[in-house]
MARNULUM-222191 format. One record per atom (N, C-alpha, C): residue in one letter; residue number from 1; y, z, x. Coordinates in pm, whole numbers, m for minus. Example, Ala and Ser with C-alpha at 12.3 -4.5 7.8 and 13.67 -1.06 7.14 Angstrom:
<dovos>
('A' 1 (m569 780 1319))
('A' 1 (m450 780 1230))
('A' 1 (m330 780 1320))
('S' 2 (m225 708 1285))
('S' 2 (m106 714 1367))
('S' 2 (3 787 1290))
</dovos>
This chain:
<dovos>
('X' 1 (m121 0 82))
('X' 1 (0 0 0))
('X' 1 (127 0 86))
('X' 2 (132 102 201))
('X' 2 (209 68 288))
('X' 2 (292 m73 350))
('X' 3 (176 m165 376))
('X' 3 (176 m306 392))
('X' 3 (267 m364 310))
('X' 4 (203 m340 193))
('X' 4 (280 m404 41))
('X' 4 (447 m402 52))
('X' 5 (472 m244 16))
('X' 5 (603 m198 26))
('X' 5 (665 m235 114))
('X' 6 (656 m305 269))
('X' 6 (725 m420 384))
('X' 6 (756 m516 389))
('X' 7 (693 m615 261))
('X' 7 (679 m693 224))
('X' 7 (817 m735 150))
('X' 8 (826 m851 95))
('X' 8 (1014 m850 25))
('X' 8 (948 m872 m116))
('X' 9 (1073 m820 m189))
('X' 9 (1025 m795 m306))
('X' 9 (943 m865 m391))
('X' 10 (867 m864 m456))
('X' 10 (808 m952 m597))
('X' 10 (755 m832 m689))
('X' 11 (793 m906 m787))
('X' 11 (817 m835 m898))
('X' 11 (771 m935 m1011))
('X' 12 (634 m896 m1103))
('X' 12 (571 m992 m1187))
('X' 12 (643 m990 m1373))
('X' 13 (671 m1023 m1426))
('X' 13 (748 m1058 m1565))
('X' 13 (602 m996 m1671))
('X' 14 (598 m936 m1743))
('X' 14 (520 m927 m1798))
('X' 14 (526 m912 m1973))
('X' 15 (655 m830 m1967))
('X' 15 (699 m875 m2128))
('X' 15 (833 m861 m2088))
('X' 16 (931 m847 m2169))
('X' 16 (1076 m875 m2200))
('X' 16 (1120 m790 m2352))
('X' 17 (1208 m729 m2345))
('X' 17 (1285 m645 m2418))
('X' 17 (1417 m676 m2437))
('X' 18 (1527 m702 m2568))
('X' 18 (1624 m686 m2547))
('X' 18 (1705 m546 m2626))
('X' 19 (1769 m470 m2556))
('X' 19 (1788 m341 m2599))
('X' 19 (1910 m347 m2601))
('X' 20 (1979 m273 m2797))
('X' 20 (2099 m306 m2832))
('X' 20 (2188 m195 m2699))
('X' 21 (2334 m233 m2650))
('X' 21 (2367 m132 m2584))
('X' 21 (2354 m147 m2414))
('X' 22 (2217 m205 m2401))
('X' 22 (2205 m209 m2275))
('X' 22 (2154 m340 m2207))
('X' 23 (2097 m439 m2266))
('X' 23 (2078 m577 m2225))
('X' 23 (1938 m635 m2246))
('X' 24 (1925 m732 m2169))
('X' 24 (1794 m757 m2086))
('X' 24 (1702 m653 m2010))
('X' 25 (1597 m605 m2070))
('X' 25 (1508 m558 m1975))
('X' 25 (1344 m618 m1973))
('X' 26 (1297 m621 m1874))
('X' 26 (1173 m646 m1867))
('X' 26 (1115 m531 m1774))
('X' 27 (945 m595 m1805))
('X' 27 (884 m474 m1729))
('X' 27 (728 m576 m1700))
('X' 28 (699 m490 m1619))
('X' 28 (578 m508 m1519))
('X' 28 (560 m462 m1385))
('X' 29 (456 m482 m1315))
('X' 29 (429 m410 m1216))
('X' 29 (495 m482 m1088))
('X' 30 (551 m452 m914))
('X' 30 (633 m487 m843))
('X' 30 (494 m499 m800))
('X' 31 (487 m590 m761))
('X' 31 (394 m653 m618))
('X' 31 (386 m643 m532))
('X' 32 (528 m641 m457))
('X' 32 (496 m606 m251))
('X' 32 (662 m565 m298))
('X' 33 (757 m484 m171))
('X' 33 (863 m450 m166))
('X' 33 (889 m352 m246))
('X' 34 (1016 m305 m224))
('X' 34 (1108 m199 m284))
('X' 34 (1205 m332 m392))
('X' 35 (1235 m238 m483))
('X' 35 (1398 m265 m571))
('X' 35 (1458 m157 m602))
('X' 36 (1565 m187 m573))
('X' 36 (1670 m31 m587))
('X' 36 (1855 m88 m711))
('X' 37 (1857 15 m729))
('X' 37 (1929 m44 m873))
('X' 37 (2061 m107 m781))
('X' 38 (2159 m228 m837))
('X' 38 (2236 m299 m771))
('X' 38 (2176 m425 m764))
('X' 39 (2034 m428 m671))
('X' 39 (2030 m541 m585))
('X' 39 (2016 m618 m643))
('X' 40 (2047 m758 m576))
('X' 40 (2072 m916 m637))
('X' 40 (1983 m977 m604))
('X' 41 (1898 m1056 m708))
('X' 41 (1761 m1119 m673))
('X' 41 (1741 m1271 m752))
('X' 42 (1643 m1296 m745))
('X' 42 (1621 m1459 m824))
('X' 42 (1494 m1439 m938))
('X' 43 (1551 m1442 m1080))
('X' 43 (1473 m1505 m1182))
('X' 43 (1428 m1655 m1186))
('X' 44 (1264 m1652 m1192))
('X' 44 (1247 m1796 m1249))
('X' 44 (1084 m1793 m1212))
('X' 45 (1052 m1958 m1227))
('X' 45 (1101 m2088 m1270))
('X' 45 (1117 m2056 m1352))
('X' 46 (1221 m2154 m1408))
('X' 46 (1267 m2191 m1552))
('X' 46 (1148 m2316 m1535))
('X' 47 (1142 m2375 m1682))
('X' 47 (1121 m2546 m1694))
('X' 47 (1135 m2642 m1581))
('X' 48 (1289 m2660 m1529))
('X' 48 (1358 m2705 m1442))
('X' 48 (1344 m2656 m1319))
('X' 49 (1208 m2582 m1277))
('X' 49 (1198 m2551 m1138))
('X' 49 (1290 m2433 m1088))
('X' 50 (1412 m2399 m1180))
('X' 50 (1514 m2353 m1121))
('X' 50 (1491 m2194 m1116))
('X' 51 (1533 m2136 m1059))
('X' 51 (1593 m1974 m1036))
('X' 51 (1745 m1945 m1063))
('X' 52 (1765 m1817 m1100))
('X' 52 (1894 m1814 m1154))
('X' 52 (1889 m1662 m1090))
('X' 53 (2019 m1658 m1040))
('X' 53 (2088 m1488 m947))
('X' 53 (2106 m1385 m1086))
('X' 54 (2031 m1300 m1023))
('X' 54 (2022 m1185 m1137))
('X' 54 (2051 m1059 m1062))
('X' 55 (2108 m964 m1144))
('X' 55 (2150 m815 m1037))
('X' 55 (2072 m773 m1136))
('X' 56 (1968 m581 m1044))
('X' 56 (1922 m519 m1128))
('X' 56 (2026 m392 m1158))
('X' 57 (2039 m399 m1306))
('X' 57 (2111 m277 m1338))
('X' 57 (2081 m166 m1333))
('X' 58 (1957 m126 m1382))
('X' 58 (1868 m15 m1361))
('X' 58 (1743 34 m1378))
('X' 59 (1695 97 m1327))
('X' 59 (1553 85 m1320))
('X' 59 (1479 271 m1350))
('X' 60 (1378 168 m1450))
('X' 60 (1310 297 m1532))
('X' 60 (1182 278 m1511))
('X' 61 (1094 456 m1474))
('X' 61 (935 401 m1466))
('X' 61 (883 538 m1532))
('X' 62 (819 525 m1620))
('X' 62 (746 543 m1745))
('X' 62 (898 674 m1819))
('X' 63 (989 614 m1855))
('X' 63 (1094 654 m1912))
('X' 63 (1215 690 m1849))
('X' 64 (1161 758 m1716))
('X' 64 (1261 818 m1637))
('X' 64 (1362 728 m1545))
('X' 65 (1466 780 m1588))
('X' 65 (1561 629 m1489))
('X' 65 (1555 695 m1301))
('X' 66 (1557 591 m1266))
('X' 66 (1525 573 m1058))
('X' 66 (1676 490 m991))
('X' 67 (1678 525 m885))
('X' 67 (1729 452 m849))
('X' 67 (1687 355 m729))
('X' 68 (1528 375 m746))
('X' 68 (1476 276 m688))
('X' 68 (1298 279 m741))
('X' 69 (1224 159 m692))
('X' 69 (1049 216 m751))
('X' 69 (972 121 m597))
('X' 70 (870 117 m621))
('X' 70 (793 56 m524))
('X' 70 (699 m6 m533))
('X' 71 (657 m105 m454))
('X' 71 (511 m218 m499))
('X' 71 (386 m107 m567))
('X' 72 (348 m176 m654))
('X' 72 (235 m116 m711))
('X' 72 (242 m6 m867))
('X' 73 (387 m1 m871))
('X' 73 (461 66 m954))
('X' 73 (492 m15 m1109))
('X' 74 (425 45 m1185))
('X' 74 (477 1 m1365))
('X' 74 (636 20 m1381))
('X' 75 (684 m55 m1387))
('X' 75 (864 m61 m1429))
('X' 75 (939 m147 m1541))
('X' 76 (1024 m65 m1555))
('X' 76 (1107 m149 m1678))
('X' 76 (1241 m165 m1557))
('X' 77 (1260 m335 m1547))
('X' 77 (1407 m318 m1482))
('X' 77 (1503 m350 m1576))
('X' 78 (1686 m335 m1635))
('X' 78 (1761 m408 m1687))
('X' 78 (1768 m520 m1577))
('X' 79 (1839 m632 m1648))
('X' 79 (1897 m753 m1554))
('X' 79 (1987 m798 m1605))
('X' 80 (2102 m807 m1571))
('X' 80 (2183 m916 m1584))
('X' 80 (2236 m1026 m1484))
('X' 81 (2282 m1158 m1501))
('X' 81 (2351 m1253 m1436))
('X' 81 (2428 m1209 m1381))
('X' 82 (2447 m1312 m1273))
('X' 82 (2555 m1254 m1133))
('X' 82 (2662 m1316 m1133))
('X' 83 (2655 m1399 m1269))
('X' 83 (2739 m1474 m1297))
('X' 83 (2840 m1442 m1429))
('X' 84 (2942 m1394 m1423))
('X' 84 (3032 m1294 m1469))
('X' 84 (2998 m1373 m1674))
('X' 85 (3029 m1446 m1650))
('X' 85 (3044 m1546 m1807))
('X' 85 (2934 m1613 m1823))
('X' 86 (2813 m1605 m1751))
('X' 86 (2658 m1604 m1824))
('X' 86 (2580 m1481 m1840))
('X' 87 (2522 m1508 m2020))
('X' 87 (2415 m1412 m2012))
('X' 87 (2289 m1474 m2008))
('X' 88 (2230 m1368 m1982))
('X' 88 (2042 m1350 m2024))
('X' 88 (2002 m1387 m2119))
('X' 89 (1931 m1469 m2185))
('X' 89 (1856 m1494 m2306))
('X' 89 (1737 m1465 m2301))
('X' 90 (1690 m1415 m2401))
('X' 90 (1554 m1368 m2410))
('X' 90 (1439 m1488 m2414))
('X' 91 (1438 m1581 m2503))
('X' 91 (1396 m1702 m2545))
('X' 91 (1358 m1747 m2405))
('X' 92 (1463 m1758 m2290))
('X' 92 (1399 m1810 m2184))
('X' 92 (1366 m1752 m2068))
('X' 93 (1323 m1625 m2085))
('X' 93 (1244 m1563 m2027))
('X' 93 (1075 m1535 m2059))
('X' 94 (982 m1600 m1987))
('X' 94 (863 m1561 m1986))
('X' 94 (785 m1503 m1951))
('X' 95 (620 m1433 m2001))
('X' 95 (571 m1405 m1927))
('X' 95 (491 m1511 m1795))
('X' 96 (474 m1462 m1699))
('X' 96 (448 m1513 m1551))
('X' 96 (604 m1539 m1515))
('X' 97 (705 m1507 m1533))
('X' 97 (774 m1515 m1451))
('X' 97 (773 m1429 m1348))
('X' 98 (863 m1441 m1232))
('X' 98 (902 m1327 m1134))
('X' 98 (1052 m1304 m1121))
('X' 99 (1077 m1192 m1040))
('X' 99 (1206 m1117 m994))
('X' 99 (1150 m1130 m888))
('X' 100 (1232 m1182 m765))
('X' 100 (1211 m1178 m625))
('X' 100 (1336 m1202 m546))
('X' 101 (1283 m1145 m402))
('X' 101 (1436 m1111 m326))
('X' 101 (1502 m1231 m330))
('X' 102 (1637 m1226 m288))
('X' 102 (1727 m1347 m321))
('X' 102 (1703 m1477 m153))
('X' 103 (1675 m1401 m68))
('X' 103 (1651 m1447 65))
('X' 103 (1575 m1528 78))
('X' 104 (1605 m1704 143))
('X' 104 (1514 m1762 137))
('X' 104 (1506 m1860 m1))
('X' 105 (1419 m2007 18))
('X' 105 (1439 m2051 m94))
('X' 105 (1327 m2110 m130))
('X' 106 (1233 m1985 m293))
('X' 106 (1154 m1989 m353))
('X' 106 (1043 m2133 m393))
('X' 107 (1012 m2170 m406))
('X' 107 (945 m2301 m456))
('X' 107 (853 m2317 m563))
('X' 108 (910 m2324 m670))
('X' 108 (795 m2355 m801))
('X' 108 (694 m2481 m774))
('X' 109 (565 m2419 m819))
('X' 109 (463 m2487 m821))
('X' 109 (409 m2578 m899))
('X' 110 (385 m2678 m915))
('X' 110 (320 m2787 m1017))
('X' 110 (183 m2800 m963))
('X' 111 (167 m2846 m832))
('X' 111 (41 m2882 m795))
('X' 111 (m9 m2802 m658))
('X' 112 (m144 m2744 m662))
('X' 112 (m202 m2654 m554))
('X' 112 (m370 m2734 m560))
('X' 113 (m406 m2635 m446))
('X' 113 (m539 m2652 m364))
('X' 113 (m608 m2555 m461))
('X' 114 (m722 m2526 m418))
('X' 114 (m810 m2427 m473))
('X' 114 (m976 m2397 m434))
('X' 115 (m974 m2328 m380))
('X' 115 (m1152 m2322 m320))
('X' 115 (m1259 m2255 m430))
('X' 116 (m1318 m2297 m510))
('X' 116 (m1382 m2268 m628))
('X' 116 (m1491 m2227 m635))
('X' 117 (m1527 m2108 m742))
('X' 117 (m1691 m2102 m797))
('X' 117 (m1711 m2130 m876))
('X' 118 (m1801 m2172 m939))
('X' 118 (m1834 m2157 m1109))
('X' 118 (m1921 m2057 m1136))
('X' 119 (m1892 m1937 m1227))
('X' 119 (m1951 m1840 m1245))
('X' 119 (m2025 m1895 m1370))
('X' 120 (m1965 m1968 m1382))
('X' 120 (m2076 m2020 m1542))
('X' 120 (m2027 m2127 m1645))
('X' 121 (m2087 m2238 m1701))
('X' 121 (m2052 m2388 m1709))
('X' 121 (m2191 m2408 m1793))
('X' 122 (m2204 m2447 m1897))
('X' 122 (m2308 m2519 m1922))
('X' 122 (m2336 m2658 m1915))
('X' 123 (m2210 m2724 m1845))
('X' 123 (m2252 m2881 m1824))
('X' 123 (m2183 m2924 m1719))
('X' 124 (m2133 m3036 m1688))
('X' 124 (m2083 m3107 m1550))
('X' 124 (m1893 m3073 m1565))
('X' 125 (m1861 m3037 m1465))
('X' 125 (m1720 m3039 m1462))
('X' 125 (m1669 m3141 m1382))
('X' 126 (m1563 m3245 m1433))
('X' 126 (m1500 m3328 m1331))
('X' 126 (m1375 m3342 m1340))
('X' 127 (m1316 m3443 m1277))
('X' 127 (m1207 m3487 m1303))
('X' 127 (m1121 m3460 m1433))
('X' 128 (m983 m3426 m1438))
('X' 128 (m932 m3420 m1575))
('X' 128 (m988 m3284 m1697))
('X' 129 (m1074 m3237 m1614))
('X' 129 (m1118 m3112 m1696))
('X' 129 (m1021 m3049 m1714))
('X' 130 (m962 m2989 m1845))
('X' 130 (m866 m2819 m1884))
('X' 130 (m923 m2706 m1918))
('X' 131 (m845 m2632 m1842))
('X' 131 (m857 m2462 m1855))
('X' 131 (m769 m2405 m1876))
('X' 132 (m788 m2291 m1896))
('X' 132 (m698 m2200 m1922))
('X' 132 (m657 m2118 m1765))
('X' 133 (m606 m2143 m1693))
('X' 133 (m565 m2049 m1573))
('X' 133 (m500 m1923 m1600))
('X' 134 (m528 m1803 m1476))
('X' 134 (m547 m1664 m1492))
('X' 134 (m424 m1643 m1358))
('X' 135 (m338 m1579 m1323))
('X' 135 (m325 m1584 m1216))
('X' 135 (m237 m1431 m1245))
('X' 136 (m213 m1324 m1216))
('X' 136 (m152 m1226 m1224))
('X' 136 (m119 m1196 m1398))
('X' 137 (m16 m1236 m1410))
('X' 137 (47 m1204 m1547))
('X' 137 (91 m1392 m1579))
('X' 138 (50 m1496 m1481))
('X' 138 (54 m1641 m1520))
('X' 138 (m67 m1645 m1625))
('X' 139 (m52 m1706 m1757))
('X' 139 (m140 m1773 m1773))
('X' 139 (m122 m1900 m1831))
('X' 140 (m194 m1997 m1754))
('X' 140 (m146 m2143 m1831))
('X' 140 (m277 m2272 m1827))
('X' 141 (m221 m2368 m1900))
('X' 141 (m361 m2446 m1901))
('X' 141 (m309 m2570 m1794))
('X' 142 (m430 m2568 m1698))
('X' 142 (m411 m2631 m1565))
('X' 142 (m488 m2770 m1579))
('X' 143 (m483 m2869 m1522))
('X' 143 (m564 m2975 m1508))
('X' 143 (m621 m3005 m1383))
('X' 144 (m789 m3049 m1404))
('X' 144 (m838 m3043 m1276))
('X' 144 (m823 m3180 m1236))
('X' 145 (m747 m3190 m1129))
('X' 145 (m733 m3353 m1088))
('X' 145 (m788 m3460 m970))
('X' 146 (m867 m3357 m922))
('X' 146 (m959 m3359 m814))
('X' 146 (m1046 m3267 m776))
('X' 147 (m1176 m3336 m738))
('X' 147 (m1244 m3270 m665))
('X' 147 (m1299 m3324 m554))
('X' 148 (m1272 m3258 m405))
('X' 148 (m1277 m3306 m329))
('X' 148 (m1415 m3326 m234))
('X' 149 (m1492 m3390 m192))
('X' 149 (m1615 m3429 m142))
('X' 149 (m1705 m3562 m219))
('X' 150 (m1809 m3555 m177))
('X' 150 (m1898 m3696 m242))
('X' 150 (m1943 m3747 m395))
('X' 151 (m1955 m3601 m470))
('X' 151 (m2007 m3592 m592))
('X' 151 (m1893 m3567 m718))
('X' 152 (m1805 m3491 m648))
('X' 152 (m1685 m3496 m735))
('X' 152 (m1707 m3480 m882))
('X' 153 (m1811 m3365 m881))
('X' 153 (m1838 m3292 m1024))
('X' 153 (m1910 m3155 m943))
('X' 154 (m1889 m3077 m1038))
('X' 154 (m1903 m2915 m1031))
('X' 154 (m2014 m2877 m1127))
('X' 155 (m2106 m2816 m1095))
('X' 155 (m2173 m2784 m1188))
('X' 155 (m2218 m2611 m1168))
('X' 156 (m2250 m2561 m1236))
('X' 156 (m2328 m2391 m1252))
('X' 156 (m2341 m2336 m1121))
('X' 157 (m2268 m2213 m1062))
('X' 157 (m2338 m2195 m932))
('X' 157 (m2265 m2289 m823))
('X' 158 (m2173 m2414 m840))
('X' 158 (m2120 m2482 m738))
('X' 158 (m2018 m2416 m663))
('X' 159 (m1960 m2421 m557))
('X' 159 (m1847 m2381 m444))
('X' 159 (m1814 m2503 m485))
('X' 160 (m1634 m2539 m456))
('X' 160 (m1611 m2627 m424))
('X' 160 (m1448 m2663 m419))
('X' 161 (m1387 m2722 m341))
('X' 161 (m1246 m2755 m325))
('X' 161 (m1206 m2824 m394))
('X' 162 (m1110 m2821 m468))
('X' 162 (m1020 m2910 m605))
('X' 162 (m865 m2905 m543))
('X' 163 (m814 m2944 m665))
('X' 163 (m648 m2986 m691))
('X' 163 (m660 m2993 m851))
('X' 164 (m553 m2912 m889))
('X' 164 (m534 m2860 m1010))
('X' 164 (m366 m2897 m1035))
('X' 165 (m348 m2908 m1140))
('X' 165 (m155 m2940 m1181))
('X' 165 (m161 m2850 m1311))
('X' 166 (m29 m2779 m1296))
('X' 166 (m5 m2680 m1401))
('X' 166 (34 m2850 m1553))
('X' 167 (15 m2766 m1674))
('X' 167 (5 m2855 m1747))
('X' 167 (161 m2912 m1852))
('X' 168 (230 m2786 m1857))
('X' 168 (348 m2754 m1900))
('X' 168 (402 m2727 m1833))
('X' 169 (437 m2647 m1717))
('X' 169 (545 m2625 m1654))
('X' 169 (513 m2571 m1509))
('X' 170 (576 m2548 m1406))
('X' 170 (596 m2470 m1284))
('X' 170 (586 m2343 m1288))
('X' 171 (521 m2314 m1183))
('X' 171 (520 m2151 m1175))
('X' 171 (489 m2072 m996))
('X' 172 (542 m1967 m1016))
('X' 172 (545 m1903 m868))
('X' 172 (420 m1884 m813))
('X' 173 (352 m1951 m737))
('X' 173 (226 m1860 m684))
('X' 173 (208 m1880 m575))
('X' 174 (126 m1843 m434))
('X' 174 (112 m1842 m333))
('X' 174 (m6 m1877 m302))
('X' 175 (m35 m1914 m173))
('X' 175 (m158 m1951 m79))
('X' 175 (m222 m1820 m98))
('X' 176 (m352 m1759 m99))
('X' 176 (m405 m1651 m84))
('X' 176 (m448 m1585 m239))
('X' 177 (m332 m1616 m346))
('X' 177 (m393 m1556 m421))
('X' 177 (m523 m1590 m525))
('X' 178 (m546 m1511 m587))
('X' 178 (m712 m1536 m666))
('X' 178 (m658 m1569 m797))
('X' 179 (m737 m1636 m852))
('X' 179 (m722 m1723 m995))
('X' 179 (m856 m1730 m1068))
('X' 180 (m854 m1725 m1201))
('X' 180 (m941 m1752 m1262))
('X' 180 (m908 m1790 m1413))
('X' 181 (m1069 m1948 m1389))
('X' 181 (m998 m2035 m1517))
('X' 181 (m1154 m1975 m1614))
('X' 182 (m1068 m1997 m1733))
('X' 182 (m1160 m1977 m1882))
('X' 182 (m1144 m2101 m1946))
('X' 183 (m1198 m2093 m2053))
('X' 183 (m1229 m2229 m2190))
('X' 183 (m1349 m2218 m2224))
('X' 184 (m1326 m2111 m2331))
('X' 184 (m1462 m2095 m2427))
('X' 184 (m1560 m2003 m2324))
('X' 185 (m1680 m1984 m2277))
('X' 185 (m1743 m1963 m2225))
('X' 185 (m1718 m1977 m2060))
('X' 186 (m1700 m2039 m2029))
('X' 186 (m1683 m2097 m1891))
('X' 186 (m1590 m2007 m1835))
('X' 187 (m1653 m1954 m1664))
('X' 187 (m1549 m1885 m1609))
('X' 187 (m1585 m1921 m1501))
('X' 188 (m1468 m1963 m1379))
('X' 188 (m1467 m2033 m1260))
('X' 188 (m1322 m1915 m1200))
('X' 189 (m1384 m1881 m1099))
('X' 189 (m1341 m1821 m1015))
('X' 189 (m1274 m1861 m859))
('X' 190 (m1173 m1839 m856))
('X' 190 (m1150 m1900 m677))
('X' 190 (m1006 m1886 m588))
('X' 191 (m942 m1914 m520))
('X' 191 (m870 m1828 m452))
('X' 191 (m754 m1993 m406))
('X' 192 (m670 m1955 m417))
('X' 192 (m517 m2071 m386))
('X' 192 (m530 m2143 m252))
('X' 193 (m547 m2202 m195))
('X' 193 (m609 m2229 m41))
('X' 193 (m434 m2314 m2))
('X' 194 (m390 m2399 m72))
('X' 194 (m256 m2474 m39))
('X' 194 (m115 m2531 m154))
('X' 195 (m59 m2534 m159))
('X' 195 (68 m2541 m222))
('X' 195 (81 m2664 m163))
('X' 196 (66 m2771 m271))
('X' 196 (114 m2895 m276))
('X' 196 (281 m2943 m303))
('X' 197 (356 m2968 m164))
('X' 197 (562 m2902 m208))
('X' 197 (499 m3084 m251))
('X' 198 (661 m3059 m397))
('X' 198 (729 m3211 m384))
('X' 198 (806 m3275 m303))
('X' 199 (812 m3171 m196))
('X' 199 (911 m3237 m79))
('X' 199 (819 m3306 20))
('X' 200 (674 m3300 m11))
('X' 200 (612 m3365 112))
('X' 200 (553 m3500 109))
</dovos>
């Protein structure tokens, strides 16, 4: 946990509140880093790939207001815009979004790698297959758009390396983390291996 807390902030979206009086708040658990009330960070993706500068106003964990919390920690943060004459809308805030440090510049995801199991399938998986993807507090329906080697179908019990595209929209995720897709019965298990940028 130590590790975690060194780490720069992330912070996972998990529901959203708007509270008369006091604003925008959401809550979910911080991932790696500290947040301490003040600091200026980046909401998003939006649709548009984009992030938008958000200050946290204040921060509450299981009622009690902080003036700071730590990775691994259940929190409600307020947020508002850093931008004096924009607000927060609720509507476009989701779950799988994140709060993350402002440092540095974030990259929403459309298309990634993936090193795969199938924990269970009753028939051939290939190309163009949909699921439902699992990824923290993400969940969305992904398309399988490759599979990479000779046979280029998956079946019961297979390992195997793919390329997946989110189906609706962009979303934050990293090399390393673990994912898991559903649809009906079927559960395939496997871990982010590369981040496909549109810049490349």
């Amino acid at each position: 946990m130590e590790e975690a807390i060194l780490q720069p902030f992330e912070f996972e979206i998990n529901e959203n509140f708007l509270v008369e009086g006091v604003g925008l708040v959401v809550s979910g658990i911080i991932k790696t880093g500290v947040v301490v009330v003040n600091k200026q960070c980046l909401l998003g993706p939006d649709k548009l790939k984009n992030f938008k500068g958000v200050v946290v106003k204040s921060i509450h964990v299981n009622r009690v207001a902080r003036t700071e919390a730590y990775a691994g920690e259940l929190v409600c943060l307020c947020l508002k815009s850093v931008k004096a004459n924009e607000k927060l809308v609720r509507k476009d805030i989701r779950r799988g979004m994140v709060v993350i440090d402002n440092q540095g510049k974030p990259e929403p995801v459309i298309q990634f790698e993936a090193e795969m199991q199938v924990l269970h399938h009753s028939t051939t998986i290939k190309p163009h297959y949909e699921g439902v993807l699992h990824c923290g507090t993400i969940q969305q329906t992904v398309v399988l758009d490759e599979i990479y080697g000779n046979e280029q179908v998956l079946r019961n019990e297979d390992r195997g390396l793919v390329k997946f595209s989110f189906k609706y929209r962009p979303e934050f995720v990293k090399e390393g983390e673990t994912i898991l897709l559903r649809e009906g019965k079927t559960k395939i298990i496997g871990t982010i291996t590369k981040i496909i940028s549109d810049n490349k």
